[in-house]
Each structure stands twice: as structure tokens, then as C-alpha cells.
MIDREN-785809 format. One record per residue (C-alpha): residue number from 1; y, z, x. Coordinates in steps of 0.1 Angstrom, whole numbers, padded with zeros to 4 digits. Example, Ala and Ser with C-alpha at 12.3 -4.5 7.8 and 13.67 -1.06 7.14 Angstrom:
REM MIDREN-785809
PT   num      py      pz      px
PT     1   -0045    0078    0123
PT     2   -0011    0071    0137
END
This chain:
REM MIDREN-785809
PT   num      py      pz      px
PT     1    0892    1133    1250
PT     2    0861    1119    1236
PT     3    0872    1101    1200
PT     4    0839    1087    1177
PT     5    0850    1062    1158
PT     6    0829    1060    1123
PT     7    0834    1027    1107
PT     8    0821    1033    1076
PT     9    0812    1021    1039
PT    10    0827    1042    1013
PT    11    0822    1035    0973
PT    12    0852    1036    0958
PT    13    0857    1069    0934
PT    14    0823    1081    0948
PT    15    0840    1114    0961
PT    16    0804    1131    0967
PT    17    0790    1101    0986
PT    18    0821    1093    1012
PT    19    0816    1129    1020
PT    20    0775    1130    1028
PT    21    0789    1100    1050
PT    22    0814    1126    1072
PT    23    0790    1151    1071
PT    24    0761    1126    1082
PT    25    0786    1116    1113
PT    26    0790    1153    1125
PT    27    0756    1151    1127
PT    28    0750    1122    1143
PT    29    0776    1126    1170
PT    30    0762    1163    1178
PT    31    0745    1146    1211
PT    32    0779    1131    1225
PT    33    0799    1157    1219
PT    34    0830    1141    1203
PT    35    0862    1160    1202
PT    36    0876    1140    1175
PT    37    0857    1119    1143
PT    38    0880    1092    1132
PT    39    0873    1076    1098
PT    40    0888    1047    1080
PT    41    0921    1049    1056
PT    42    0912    1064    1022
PT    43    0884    1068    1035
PT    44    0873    1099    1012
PT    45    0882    1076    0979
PT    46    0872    1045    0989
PT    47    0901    1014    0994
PT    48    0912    1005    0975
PT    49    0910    1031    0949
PT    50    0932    1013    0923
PT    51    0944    1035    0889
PT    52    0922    1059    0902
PT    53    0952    1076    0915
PT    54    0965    1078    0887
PT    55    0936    1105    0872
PT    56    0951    1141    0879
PT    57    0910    1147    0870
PT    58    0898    1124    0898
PT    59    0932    1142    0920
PT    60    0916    1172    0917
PT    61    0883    1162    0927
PT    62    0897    1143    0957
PT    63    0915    1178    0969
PT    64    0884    1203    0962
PT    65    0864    1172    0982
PT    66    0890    1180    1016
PT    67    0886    1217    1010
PT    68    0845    1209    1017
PT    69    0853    1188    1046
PT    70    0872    1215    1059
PT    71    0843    1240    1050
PT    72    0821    1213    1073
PT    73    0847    1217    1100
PT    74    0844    1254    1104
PT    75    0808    1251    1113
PT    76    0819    1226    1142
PT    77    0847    1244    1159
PT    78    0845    1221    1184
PT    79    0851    1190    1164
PT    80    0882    1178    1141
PT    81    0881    1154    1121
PT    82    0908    1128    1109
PT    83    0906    1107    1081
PT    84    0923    1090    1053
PT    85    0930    1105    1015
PT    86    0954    1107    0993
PT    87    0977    1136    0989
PT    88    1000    1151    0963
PT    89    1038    1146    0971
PT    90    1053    1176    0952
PT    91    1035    1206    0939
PT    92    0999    1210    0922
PT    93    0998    1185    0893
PT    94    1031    1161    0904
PT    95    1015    1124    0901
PT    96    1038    1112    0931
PT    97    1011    1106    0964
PT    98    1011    1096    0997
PT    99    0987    1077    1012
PT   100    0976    1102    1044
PT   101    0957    1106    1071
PT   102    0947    1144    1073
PT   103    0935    1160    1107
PT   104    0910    1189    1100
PT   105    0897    1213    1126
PT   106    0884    1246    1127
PT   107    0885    1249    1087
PT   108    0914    1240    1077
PT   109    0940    1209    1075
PT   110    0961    1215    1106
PT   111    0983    1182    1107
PT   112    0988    1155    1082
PT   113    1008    1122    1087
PT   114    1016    1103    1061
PT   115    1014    1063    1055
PT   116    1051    1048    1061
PT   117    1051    1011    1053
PT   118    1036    1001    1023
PT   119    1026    0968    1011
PT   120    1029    0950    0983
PT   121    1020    0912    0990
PT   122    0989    0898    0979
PT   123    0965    0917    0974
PT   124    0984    0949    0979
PT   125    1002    0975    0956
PT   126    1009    1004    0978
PT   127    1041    1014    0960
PT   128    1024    1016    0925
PT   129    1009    1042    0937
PT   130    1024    1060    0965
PT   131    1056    1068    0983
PT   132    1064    1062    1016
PT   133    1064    1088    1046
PT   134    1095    1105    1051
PT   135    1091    1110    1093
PT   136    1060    1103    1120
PT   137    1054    1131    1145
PT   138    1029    1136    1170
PT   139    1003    1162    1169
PT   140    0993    1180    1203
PT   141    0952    1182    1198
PT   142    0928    1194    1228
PT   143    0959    1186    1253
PT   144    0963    1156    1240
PT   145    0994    1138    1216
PT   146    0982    1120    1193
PT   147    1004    1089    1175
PT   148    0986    1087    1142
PT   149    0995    1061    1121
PT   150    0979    1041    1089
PT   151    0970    1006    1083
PT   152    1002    0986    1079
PT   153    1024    1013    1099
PT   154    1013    0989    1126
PT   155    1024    0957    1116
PT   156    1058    0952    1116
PT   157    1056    0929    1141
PT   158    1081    0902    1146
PT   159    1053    0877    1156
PT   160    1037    0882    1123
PT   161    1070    0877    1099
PT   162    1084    0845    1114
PT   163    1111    0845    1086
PT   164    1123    0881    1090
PT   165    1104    0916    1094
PT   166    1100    0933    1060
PT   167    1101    0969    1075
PT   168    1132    0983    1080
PT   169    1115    1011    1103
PT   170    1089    1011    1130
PT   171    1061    1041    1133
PT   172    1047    1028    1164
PT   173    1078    1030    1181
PT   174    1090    1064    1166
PT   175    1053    1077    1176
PT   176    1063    1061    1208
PT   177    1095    1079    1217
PT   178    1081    1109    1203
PT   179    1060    1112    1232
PT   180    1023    1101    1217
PT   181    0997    1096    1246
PT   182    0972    1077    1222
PT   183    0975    1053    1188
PT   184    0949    1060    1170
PT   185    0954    1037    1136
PT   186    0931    1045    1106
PT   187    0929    1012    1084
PT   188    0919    0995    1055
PT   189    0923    0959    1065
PT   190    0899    0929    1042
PT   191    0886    0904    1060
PT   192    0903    0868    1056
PT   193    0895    0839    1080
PT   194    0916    0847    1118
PT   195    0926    0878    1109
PT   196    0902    0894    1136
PT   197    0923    0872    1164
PT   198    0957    0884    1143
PT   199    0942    0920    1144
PT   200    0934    0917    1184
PT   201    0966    0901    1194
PT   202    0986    0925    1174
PT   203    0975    0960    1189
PT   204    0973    0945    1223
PT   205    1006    0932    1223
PT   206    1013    0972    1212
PT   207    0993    0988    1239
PT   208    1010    0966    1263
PT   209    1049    0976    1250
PT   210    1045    1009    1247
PT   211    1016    1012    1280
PT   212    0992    1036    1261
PT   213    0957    1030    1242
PT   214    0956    1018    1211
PT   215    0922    1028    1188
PT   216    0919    1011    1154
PT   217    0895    1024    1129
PT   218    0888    1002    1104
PT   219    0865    0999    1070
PT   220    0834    0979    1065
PT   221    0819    0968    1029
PT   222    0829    0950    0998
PT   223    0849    0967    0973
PT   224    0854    0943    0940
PT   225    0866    0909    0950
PT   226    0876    0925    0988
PT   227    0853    0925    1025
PT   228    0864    0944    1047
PT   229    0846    0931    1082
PT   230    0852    0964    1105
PT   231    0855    0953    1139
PT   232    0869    0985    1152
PT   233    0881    0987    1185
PT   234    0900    1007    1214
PT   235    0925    0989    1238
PT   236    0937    1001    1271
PT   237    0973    1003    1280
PT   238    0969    0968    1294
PT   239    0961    0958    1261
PT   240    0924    0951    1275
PT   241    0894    0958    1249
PT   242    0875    0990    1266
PT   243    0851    0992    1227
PT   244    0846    0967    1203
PT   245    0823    0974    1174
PT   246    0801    0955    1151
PT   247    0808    0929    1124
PT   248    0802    0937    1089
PT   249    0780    0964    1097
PT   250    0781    1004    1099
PT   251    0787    1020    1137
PT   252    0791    1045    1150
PT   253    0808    1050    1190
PT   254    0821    1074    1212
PT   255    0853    1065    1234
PT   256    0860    1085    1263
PT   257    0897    1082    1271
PT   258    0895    1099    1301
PT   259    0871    1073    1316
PT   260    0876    1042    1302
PT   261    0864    1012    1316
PT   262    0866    0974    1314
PT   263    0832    0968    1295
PT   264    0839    0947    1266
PT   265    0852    0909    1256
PT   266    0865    0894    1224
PT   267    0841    0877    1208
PT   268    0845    0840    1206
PT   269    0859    0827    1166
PT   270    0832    0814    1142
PT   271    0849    0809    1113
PT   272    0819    0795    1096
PT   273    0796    0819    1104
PT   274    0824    0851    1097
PT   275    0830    0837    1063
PT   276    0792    0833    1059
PT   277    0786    0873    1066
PT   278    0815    0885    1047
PT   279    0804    0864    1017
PT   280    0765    0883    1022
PT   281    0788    0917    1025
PT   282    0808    0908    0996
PT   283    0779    0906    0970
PT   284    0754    0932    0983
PT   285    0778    0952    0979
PT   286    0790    0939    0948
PT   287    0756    0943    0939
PT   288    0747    0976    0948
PT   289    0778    0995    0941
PT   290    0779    0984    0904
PT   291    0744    0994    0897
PT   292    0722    0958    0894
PT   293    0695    0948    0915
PT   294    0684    0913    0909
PT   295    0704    0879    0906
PT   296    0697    0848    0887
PT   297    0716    0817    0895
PT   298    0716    0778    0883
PT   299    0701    0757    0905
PT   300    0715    0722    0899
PT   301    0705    0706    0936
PT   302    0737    0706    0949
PT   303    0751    0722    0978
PT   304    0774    0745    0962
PT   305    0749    0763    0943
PT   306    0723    0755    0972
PT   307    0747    0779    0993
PT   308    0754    0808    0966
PT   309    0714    0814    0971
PT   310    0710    0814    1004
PT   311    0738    0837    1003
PT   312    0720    0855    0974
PT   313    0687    0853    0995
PT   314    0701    0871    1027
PT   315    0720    0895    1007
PT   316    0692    0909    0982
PT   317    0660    0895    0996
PT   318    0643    0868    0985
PT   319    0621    0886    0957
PT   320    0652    0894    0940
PT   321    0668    0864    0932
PT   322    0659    0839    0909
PT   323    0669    0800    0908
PT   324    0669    0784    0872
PT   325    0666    0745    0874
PT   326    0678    0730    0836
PT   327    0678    0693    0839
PT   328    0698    0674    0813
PT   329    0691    0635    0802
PT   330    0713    0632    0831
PT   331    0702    0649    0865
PT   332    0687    0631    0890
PT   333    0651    0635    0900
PT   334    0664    0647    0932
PT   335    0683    0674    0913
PT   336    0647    0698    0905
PT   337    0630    0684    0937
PT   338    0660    0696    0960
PT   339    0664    0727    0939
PT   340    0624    0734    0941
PT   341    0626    0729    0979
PT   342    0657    0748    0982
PT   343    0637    0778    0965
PT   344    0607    0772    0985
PT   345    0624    0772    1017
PT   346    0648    0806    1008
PT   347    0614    0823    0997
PT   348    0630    0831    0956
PT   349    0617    0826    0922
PT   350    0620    0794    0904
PT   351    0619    0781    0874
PT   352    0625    0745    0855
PT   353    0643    0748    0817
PT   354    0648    0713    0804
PT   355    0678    0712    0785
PT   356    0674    0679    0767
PT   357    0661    0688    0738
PT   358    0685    0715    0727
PT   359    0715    0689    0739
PT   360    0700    0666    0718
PT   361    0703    0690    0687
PT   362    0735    0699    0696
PT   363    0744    0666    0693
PT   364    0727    0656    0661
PT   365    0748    0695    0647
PT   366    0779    0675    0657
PT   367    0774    0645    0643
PT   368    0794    0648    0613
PT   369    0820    0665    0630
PT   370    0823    0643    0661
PT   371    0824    0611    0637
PT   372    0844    0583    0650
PT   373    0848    0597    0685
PT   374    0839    0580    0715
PT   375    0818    0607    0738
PT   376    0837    0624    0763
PT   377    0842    0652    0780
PT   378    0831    0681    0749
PT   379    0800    0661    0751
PT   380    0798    0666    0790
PT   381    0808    0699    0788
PT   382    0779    0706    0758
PT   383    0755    0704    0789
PT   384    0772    0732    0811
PT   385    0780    0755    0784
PT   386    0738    0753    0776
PT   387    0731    0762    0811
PT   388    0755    0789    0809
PT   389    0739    0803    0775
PT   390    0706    0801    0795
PT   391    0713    0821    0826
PT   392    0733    0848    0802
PT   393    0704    0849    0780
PT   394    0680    0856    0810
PT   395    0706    0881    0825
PT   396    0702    0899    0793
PT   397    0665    0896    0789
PT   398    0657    0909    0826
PT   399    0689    0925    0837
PT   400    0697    0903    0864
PT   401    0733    0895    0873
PT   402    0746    0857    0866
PT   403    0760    0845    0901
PT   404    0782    0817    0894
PT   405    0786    0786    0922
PT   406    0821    0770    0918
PT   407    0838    0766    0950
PT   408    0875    0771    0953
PT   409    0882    0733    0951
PT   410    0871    0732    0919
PT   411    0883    0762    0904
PT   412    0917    0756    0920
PT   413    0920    0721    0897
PT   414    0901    0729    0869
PT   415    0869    0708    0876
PT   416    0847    0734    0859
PT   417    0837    0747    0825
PT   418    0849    0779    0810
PT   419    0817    0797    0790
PT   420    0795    0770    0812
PT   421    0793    0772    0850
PT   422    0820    0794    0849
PT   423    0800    0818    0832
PT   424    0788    0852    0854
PT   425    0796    0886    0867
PT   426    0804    0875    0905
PT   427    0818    0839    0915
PT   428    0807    0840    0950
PT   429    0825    0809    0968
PT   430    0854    0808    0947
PT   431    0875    0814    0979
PT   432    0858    0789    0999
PT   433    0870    0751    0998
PT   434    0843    0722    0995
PT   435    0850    0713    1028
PT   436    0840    0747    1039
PT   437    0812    0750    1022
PT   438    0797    0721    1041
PT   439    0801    0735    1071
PT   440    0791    0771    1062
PT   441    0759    0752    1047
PT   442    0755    0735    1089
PT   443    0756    0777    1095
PT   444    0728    0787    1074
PT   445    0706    0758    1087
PT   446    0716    0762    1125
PT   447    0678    0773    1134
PT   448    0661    0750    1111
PT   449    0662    0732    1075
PT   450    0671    0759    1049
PT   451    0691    0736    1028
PT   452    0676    0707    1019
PT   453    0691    0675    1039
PT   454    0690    0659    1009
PT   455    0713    0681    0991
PT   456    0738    0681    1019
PT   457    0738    0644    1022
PT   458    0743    0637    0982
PT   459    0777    0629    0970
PT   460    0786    0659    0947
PT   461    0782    0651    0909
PT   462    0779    0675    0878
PT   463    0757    0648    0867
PT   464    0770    0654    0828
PT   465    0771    0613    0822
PT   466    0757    0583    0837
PT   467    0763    0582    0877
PT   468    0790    0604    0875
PT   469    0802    0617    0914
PT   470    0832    0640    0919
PT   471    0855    0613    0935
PT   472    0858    0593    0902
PT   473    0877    0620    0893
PT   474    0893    0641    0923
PT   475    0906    0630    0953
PT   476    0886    0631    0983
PT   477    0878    0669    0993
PT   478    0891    0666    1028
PT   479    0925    0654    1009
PT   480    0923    0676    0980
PT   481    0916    0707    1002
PT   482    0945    0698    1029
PT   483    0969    0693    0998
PT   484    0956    0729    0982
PT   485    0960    0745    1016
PT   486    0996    0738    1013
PT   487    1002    0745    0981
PT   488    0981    0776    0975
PT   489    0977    0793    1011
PT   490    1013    0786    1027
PT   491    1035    0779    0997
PT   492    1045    0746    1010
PT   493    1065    0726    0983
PT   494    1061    0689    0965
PT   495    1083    0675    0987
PT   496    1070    0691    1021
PT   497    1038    0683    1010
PT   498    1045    0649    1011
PT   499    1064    0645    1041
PT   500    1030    0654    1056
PT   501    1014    0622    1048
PT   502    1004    0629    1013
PT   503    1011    0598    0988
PT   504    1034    0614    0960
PT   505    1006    0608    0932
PT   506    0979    0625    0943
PT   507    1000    0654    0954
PT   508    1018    0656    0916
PT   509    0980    0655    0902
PT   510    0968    0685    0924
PT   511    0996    0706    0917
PT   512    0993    0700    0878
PT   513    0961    0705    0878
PT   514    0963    0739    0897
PT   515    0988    0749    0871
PT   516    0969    0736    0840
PT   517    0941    0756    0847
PT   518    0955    0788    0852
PT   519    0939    0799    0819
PT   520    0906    0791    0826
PT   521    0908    0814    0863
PT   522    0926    0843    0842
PT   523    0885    0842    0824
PT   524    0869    0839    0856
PT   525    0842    0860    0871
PT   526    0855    0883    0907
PT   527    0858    0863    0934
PT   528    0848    0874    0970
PT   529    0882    0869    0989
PT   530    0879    0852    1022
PT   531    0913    0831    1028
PT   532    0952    0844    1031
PT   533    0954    0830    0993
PT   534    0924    0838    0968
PT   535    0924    0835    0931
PT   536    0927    0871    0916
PT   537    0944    0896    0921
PT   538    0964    0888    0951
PT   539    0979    0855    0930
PT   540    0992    0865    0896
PT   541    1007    0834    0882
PT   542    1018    0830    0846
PT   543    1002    0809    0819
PT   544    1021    0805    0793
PT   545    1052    0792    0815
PT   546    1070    0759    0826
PT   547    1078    0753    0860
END
């Protein structure tokens, strides 16, 4: 059986566009001859498609959008087609779905299986919306049975839940003893850093207990604040990959299981560059798929924001980005130089706003009010909260969207300033620690100086008062991120923390400041999710609350 797998970038809700996509793969694919398109979970709505679902408007649309891919199906006899949409569980109109994977050939729906597992960790809220399948089978298509399962179905895997499985049943092994002669799993899986290794290991380990070939068919794009990196593949029985496809990109390929051969490798980690891609993925998309064009971001001539337009550069093209320099009475000279080099070197706009002045009146407004104060941080924060009225006012002016540039260090302890550099529509790095943005920035310049040496070599500082750096007031980022690591990504407590090697101080700052600042991330712009643990909506922590 020849399979194409069609890793492709739906829009979420965009019913009309996913299905130009399936009818732009028949097309495609008419010179190999495929028996069988595969295409991504939810693929028809997009993943994930949120309180969509819960639209009997957008319901019907999704149903009258699988009667047309069936109408495309009766003009290829020869090709079905299997892909991922929800599905009504009771009659026309109930509001109960499953999350399915429908196989349509020759006009009409002739097998659908059902989604069984369904998460609800992190990111994840399968059961909000959908109930789970009552029973896998196998469906006999062109002589050959077919295991079809969906996303998760596959992961119940005892390597993965160290303290226990969370899945009382197992697809892969029902689809197993039912006889299926090939996996083929549709999925929706976001990219985090490993997870392609976790991925790889997983469905080899699969193919190699149950000795058949495993295909995995996953998305690609950036939906909201989640990447989803592709990297689709088919594994022999041996567990050996036979087809690997692209990275954060759109493919296309045909696998022919009756001839498969030994012709492909897995690729080599590169965590720096992988997080650098899925971060260019993430806003493009973010970009494109909410209507803007153009970016505008503050360029203070440090790396962090040095990084976001590189990023920007690479993701929109230079012409449409624009770096804002707004010295204050206390930025460095180095601060526009770097930031005017940075620009020159990425090929974007630039422009130099002083700030001083309107600081200054700020000040002089206060005086009254501020009278007997010694200046502090509400002055400092005076500064950011100008800059952040400046990029909003030329995001209003010229329609450009405010990228904000705070790393995840800083948003995690609360060294940043709501309605100042937190202001924007996307906060690109917000999932990336200062240590990796370092080494992310030693990616972008690996064929030559894009970011400045200068600003890479600088001690970071928000420069908002005389010779300020960050380490007179946080610990040292390799320290602070370790200690956030724990905390954040792998739950550790206080006290394990410590035993680590952590002095007991610095480790009780950390984790009051991550709690303290919970209200200024509940205001914060999306963030593009690259770890196991990002701020959003896969860590929903209370604010008002004493723990």
C-alpha cells in the first residue's frame, strides 16, 4: 500500500481553507499514486480548536465540510482519505463529540475510529470537550488492516509515566490483538524541547513490541501560544526509521509499505537551533493567521530584544519589521549604537525616540505627589511604561503588531513592567530562559555576526538608574534558571530544591517571587510555548491565594 503522508498547516476554525489543503494534496499526489492520504488530528478544524466545539453553528459547518471531502473522494475512486475531525456523539444537534479520525473513500465515510485517551495536563483539555472512544477496531482497506489510532492513544507508555500510567486502557495493544497490519497515528503533538527524541523512542519501542510499522502523522504551524514542529515519520517493525519528514515546514511523501527500505537516520538534537525555528514558526504564524503584517519592537541593545528581531527578521522579512531605539537619561551609548548595528545587520527599519524629555515632564507632573519620597522603582518603572506608550502608539498609527522581548527568567520572577515592556500582542521568548537565550543568540550568529558582539558580551541591565545590571537584583541566571527549572518544569519542592546544592535563601526568594508575580503574567501578552512548563494556559495558578 502506498500511504502519503500530508503534514500540514491548518488555521484553526478556517473550515474552507483546511479543505483547499486536502483537495490541493489529491492533487499533488496524482503522479505517485497513493492509495491512502493521511492528514493530521483535527485536521479539518485546526488543533486545537478550543470553544469552537462548543458552536452547534461552527458543528454544522464542520459536518457539511466532510460531506465535500467525501464529494472530492468520489472523483478519486482510487484514493481514501483519513483524517482528523470532530464528530457528534449522539444524534444531529447533541453537543457531546468525539475527537475522530474518519476514513473516506469512494464518496462516502466508510470507517471512523474514535480518539480513546484523552488528555488533560498542561496544555490539554480533551475532556472539556469530548468523550472518550468506546472500542478500537481495525479496518480491512485495499487488503490491508489498518490500526488507526489518534495522538495520545499512543502514549501510555510505562517509560513515559515513571510514577504510574494514567490510562487505564491501551489502543495500541487492542489494535494489536485485533489483528492490525499497520499503525498509522494521526496527531496533534506541539513542539517542546526533546520531545522529537521522546516521540522517536516512543513509536519505536511500539513497532518493535508489537513487530509491525508504525506511521505518525503529525501537524506543523503555530496555533496561539502552540508550534507544532511536524517531523512525521514511518518505522519499520524493527523500529528502524524507513521516512522522516521535514522540520517546521509543509511535506508532502509517499511511503510504500510493500517496499520499504532502510534510507533514513534520526537527525542529530539541536536544541538551540529547534527552539530557534519553532520560535520563527510560532510568530509567522501568529502573524499571519490573525490578520497583521508588520512588527515594531523596542530596541534597547540588549540581547533579549536583539534576539526577538532576528527572530522577527527571519519570520516576516526584514522590510517588515521595525526597531524603535528610546534612550532614557540612563542608557548607555552602547544601547543605540548596538541597537543601530543590530538593525543594520538584520536589514529592518530603525528609528531613535529620546525619551528624556517626556521623563523629565513626567517627573516635574509628580512632583507634588511624589513629595518626600526617595526615587525608586515607580520612577524606574516611569521609563518602561514611556517606551511601552511609544511602541503602542506606533502600533496604532501604522498597524504594526507590538512584539514584546521578556525572556522567561524574568517574567517567571517578576523583573519586568506591567503596561511597560510587558506591553504587546505576542511575547516571543517568554518560554525561553536567559541562559537559553544566549545560546540561541550563538545559533543565529553561527555563519557570521548578526548580533552585535557587544550586545552579547554586556552584562544585562534595564538601565532605568545609574549602572544598574540585573545581578544587583537577581541571582545569577545560570542559578536562577536551574532553581526555576525545578520549580516550574519538574515541580520539585523547597526542600528538594535545596538538597540539590541551592543555598535556602535564594531558593525562598525565587519561589516568592514566581508567586508574587502571578498577577502581572495573568496581563501578559501569548507566549510561544517551547518547554514542558510555559506560562499560559498549560499553568493556571491562582492569584489571590496563600500557599
Amino acid at each position: 500500500m502506498k500511504i502519503a503522508i500530508c503534514q500540514y498547516n491548518p488555521v484553526v476554525g478556517d473550515l474552507d481553507g483546511n479543505l483547499a489543503k486536502v483537495a490541493l494534496a489529491l492533487k499533488s499526489s496524482a503522479r505517485q499514486k497513493p492509495d491512502l492520504l493521511v492528514f493530521p488530528e483535527l485536521f479539518l478544524t485546526g488543533y486545537p480548536p478550543r470553544d469552537l466545539l462548543e458552536k452547534d453553528w461552527f458543528l454544522r459547518k464542520t459536518e457539511q465540510a466532510v460531506k465535500d471531502i467525501a464529494k472530492l473522494s468520489g472523483k478519486r475512486p482510487d484514493i481514501g482519505i483519513l483524517i482528523g475531525a470532530p464528530v457528534r456523539a449522539g444524534e444531529k444537534g447533541s453537543s457531546r463529540l468525539y475527537n475522530s479520525a474518519l476514513l473516506i473513500h469512494r464518496g462516502k465515510v466508510i470507517f471512523t475510529q474514535h480518539k480513546t485517551l484523552l488528555p488533560t495536563y498542561d496544555v490539554f483539555d480533551e475532556t472539556r470537550y469530548f468523550k472518550p472512544a468506546d472500542k478500537v477496531s481495525v479496518v480491512n482497506f485495499k487488503g490491508r488492516k489498518l490500526g488507526i489510532s489518534i495522538c495520545e492513544d499512543a502514549w501510555n507508555d510505562q517509560r513515559l509515566w515513571p510514577k504510574g500510567l494514567p490510562y487505564q486502557r491501551d489502543p495500541i495493544k487492542d489494535l494489536a490483538m485485533a489483528g492490525a497490519e499497520i499503525f498509522i497515528n494521526l496527531s496533534a503533538s506541539p513542539f517542546e524541547m526533546g520531545k522529537a527524541s521522546l516521540r522517536s523512542g516512543l513509536f519505536a519501542r511500539l513497532a518493535k513490541k508489537y513487530l509491525r510499522p508504525f506511521i505518525y502523522v503529525n501537524q506543523i504551524g503555530g496555533n496561539d501560544e502552540l508550534v507544532f514542529d511536524g517531523r512525521s515519520f514511518a518505522v519499520n517493525e524493527a523500529g528502524q526509521p524507513v521516512l522522516l519528514l521535514n522540520a517546521f515546514a509543509e511535506q508532502m511523501k509517499v511511503l510504500d509499505t510493500e517496499n520499504i527500505e532502510l534510507s533514513a537516520k534520526w537527525p542529530k538534537p539541536d536544541p538551540a537551533g529547534d527552539v530557534y525555528q519553532a520560535l520563527v514558526l510560532g510568530l509567522r504564524d501568529y502573524i499571519k493567521k490573525t490578520g497583521f503584517h508588520q512588527a515594531v519592537i523596542g530596541l534597547s541593545g540588549g540581547i533579549d530584544s536583539a534576539l526577538v528581531a532576528a527572530i522577527a527578521a527571519e519570520a516576516l522579512g526584514p522590510k517588515n519589521v521595525t526597531g524603535i531605539s528610546m534612550p532614557s537619561p540612563y542608557s548607555s551609548k552602547g544601547s543605540v549604537d548596538d541597537s543601530k548595528k543590530l538593525a543594520g545587520n538584520l536589514g529592518i527599519g530603525f528609528k531613535v525616540i529620546p525619551i528624556t524629555g517626556l521623563y523629565q515632564k513626567y517627573l516635574a507632573t509628580l512632583k507634588t505627589t511624589f513629595k518626600g519620597t526617595k526615587p525608586g522603582l515607580a520612577e524606574e518603572n516611569i521609563q518602561a511604561r514611556i517606551r511601552g506608550n511609544i511602541l503602542m502608539a506606533f502600533s496604532n498609527k501604522y498597524g504594526h503588531i507590538v512584539l514584546s522581548t521578556g525572556n522567561k527568567s524574568e517574567m517567571a520572577v517578576g523583573y519586568c513592567t506591567l503596561y511597560g515592556d510587558m506591553s504587546g500582542g505576542l511575547s516571543v521568548i517568554s518560554d525561553v530562559p536567559k541562559t537559553l537565550v544566549y545560546k540561541i543568540a550563538g545559533y543565529v550568529n553561527r555563519k557570521g555576526e548578526v548580533i552585535p558582539g557587544a550586545t552579547i558580551r554586556k552584562a544585562p541591565s534595564a538601565e532605568l538608574r545609574p549602572n544598574q545590571k540585573d545581578q544587583d537584583t537577581l541571582p545569577p541566571y545560570p542559578v536562577l534558571d536551574a532553581i526555576l527549572e525545578y520549580h516550574l518544569e519538574d515541580g520539585r519542592s523547597r526542600e528538594e530544591i535545596i538538597k540539590r546544592g541551592y543555598k535556602p535563601a535564594v531558593v525562598d526568594w525565587v519561589i516568592k517571587a514566581v508567586r508574587n508575580s502571578e498577577y502581572k503574567r495573568r496581563q501578559a501578552a501569548p507566549g510561544l510555548k517551547v518547554t514542558s512548563k510555559a506560562f499560559g494556559s498549560g499553568r493556571r495558578m491562582p492569584v489571590a491565594a496563600r500557599y
